[in-house]
DRENVOTI-360143 format. One line per field, with one value per residue (C-alpha): x, z, y; residue in one letter. Coordinates in Angstrom, 3 decimals, decimal comma, padded with zeros to 6 digits. Layout:
<zadrens>
u: (X:...) $
w: (Z:...) $
v: (Y:...) $
code: (A:...) $
</zadrens>
This chain:
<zadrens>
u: (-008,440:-009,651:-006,574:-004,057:-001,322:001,134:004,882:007,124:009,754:012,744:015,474:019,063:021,455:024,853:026,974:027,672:024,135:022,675:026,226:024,897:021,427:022,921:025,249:023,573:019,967:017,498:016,739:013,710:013,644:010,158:010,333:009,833:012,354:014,770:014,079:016,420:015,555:017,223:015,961:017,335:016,285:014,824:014,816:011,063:010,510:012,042:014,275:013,994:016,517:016,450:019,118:019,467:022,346:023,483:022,377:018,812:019,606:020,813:020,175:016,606:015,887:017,392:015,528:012,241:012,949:013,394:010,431:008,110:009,779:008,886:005,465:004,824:006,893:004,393:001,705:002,692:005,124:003,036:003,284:005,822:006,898:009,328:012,460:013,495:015,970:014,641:016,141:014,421:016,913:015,393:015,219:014,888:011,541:010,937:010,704:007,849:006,259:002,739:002,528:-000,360:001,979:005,008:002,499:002,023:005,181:006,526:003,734:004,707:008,684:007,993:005,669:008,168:010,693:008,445:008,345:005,126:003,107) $
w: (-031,493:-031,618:-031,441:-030,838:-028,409:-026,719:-028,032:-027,183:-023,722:-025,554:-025,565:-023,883:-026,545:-024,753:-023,236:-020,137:-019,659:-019,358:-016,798:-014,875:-014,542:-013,237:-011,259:-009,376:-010,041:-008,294:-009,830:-009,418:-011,141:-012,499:-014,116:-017,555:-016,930:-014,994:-014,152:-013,858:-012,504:-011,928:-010,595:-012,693:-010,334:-012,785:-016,267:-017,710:-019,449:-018,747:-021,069:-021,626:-022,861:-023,705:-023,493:-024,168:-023,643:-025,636:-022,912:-024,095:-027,770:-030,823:-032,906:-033,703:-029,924:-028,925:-031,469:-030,111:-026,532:-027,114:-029,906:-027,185:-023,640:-026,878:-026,939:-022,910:-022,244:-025,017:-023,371:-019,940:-020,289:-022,753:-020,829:-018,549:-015,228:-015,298:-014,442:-014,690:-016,660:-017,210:-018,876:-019,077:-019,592:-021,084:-019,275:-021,735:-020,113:-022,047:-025,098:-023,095:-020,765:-022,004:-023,526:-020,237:-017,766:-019,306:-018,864:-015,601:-014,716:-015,859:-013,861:-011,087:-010,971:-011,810:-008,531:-006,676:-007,513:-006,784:-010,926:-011,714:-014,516) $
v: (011,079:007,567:004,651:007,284:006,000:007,793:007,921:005,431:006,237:007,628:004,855:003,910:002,890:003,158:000,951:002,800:004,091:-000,007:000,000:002,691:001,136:-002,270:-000,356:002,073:000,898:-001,346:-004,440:-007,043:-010,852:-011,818:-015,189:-013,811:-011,292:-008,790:-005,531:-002,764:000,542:003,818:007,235:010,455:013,231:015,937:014,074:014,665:011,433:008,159:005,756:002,116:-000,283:-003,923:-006,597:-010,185:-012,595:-015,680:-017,447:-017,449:-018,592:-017,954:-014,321:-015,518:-016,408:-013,441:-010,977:-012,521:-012,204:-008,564:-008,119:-009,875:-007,452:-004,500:-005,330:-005,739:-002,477:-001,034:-001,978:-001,107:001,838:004,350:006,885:005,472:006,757:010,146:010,253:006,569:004,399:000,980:-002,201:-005,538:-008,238:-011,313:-014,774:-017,998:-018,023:-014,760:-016,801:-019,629:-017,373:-016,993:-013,015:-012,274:-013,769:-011,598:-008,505:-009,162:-010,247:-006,417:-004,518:-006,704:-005,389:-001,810:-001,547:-003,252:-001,161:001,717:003,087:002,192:004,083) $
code: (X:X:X:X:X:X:X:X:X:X:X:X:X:X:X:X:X:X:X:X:X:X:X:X:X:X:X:X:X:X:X:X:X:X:X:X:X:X:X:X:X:X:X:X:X:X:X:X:X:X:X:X:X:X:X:X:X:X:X:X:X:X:X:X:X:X:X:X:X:X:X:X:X:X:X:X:X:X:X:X:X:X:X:X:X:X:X:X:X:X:X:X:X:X:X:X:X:X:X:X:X:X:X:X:X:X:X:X:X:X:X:X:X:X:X:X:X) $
</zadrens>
């Protein structure tokens, strides 16, 4: 079926699940962004969470960080790799970075980290 994209990577919503990606994870800085990554050993799909600090802004900043890591996971990450936790932490660069760059700069971390799509 024409323009049909695959469903989104079901998401992480708790507290101690974005822990135990930082904790136990790999991680990888881009300049647009941070990468966590986790392996789950016999989980089908993989999960992806998003996180901003006040760091980058106020509510507004922070909304658009995350609105613009949405759209590159979206466009990187359908389907994405199984059996991983993600989380991309936004960087006040997130908000400058131009939207190719913060692409790239996603692709980049996942294949260092070895979870590429």
């Amino acid at each position: 079926m024409p323009g049909t994209q695959s469903p989104r990577p079901a998401r992480l919503t708790r507290r101690a699940e974005f822990l135990a990606v930082a904790a136990k994870g790999r991680k990888h800085a881009m300049p647009g962004m941070l990468v966590q990554g986790l392996k789950v050993e016999g989980r089908p799909g993989m999960r992806l969470g998003f996180t901003c600090s006040r760091k980058i802004g106020n509510a507004v900043a922070r909304n658009r960080a995350r609105r613009r890591l949405r759209a590159a996971a979206d466009q990187v990450l359908r389907p994405g790799p199984a059996g991983w936790d993600v989380v991309l932490v936004g960087r006040a660069a997130t908000l400058e970075r131009p939207f190719p760059a913060l692409v790239e700069d996603l692709r980049t971390a996942l294949a260092r980290l070895g979870a590429a799509p």
